[in-house]
Structure formats: C-alpha cells, structure tokens
N, C-alpha and C positions, 0 to 999 in steps of 0.2 A: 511637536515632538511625538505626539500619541498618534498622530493621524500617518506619519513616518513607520513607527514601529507597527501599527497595522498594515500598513503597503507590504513589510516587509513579510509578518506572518503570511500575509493572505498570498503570498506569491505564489503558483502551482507547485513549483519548486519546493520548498520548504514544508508547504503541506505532503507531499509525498514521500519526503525525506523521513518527516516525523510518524506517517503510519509506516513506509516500510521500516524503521526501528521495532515500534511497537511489534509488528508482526513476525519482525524475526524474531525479537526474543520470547516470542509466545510461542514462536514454532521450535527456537533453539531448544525448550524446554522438553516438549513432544519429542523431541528426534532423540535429544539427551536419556530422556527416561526409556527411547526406547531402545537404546543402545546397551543403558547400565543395566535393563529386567531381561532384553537377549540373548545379544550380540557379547557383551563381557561374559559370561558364562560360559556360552560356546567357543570363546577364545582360549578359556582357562580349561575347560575339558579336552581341547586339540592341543593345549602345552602341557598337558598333564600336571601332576600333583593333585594334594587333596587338601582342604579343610584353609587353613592361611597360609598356603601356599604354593596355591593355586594362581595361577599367572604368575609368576615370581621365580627369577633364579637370587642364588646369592653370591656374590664374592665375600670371603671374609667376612662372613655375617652380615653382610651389609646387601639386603634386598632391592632388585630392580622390578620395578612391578611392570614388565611389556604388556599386561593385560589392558591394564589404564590408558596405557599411551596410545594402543592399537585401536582402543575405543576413543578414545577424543580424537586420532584423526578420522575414526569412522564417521564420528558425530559432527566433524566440522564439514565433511566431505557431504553427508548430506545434506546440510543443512544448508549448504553454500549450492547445492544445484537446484533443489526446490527454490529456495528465494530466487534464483536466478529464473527458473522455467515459471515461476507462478508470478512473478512481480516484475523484475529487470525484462526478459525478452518480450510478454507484451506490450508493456511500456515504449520502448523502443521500437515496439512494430507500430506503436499508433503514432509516434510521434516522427515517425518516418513517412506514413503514409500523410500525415498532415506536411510534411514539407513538399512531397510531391502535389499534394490538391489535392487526394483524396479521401478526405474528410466525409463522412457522410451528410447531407445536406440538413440544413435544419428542418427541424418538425415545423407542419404548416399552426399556424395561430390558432389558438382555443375559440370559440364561438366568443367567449365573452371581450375578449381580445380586437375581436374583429369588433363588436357593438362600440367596447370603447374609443376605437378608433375612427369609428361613422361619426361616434357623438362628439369627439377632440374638433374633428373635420367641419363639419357642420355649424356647433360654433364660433370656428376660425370665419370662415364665407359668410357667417352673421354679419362679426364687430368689421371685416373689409367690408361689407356691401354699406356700411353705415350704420348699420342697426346694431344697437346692444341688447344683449338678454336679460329679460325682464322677468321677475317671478309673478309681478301681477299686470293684468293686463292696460293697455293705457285707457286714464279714464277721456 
C-alpha cells in the first residue's frame, strides 16, 4: 500500500503539479501586491474621486467599487501569463522535444563510475573463469 502511494507521489507528473501550485501562489501574491500598491491607485486617479471614494460610483447609496474588479482582473491577467511563459510553455517545449528524440544526450559517467564498473566487471570474469575472490591469499 506505501510502496503504491510512493509510485504515485514520485510520478513526474504530480511532482510538477505540486511545485507549479506552490509557485503560483507565491507569485499570485507578488503580482497581487503589485497591482493593490500601483495599478489600484492609478485606476482610482483616471476614475476620479477622492478619499472613499475613489474608484467607486453609487446607485442609491449602494457602492460599486470598478476599481477592485479592474485590478483583480489585472492581477489574474498577469499572473496567468507569467505562469504560463515561466512554467507551462517551457515545460511543453521539453516534453515535445523528448517525444521527437531530441533529448539531450546523457552526460558521460564520473571517473568513479567508470572504476566501479571495471571493478563489477572483473569480478564477474573471476567467479565465470572458476575462481572466487578471496581476501587472503591461498595457503
């Protein structure tokens, strides 16, 4: 059951899923603040008014604040194309170039790599030649 639910975390998939979350909502946040300390202001100074009630018209008393709404879809507008140009269209360009084969080749093996595999090799051709590895010599 544990070795299951590990397959399923450890998928590419699911690993990426869970940092692109994390990273938008750390960027929703940046884009967010950077909309309410600008972009709202300069909204509320080109709709005129002053003081609470700025960005705001009323009907019958009853306040529509366009200032808000014009900044959340500022904020969702960028926030939706960065995750897109910084995470989604790379993504998609590697996993397109690995469906055609063009994957970059793997790196060649470490020095230590290559010893381990002399020494694997070597004594494999021991125990087939007959001989077992011995740590002291025969008397």
């Amino acid at each position: 059951m544990f070795q299951g639910f590990k397959d399923f975390i450890m998928r590419g998939n699911v690993v990426d899923l869970a940092v692109g979350i994390v990273i938008g909502a750390a960027f929703t946040t940046v884009v967010t603040s950077f909309t309410n300390a600008f972009l709202k202001p300069l909204i509320q100074l080109m709709g005129g008014g002053s003081g609470l009630n700025a960005g705001k018209f009323y009907i019958d008393k009853v306040p529509f604040d366009y200032a808000s709404f014009i900044n959340a879809v500022i904020t969702f507008v960028l926030t939706a194309a960065v995750l897109y140009f910084l995470v989604v269209f790379p993504l998609n360009r590697l996993a397109e170039r690995r469906r055609r084969g063009e994957e970059p080749p793997p790196k060649a093996p470490s020095e230590e790599i290559k010893l381990l595999t002399e020494i694997r090799d070597a004594l494999r051709a021991q125990q087939q030649g007959g001989q077992t590895y011995r740590s002291e010599p025969p008397r």
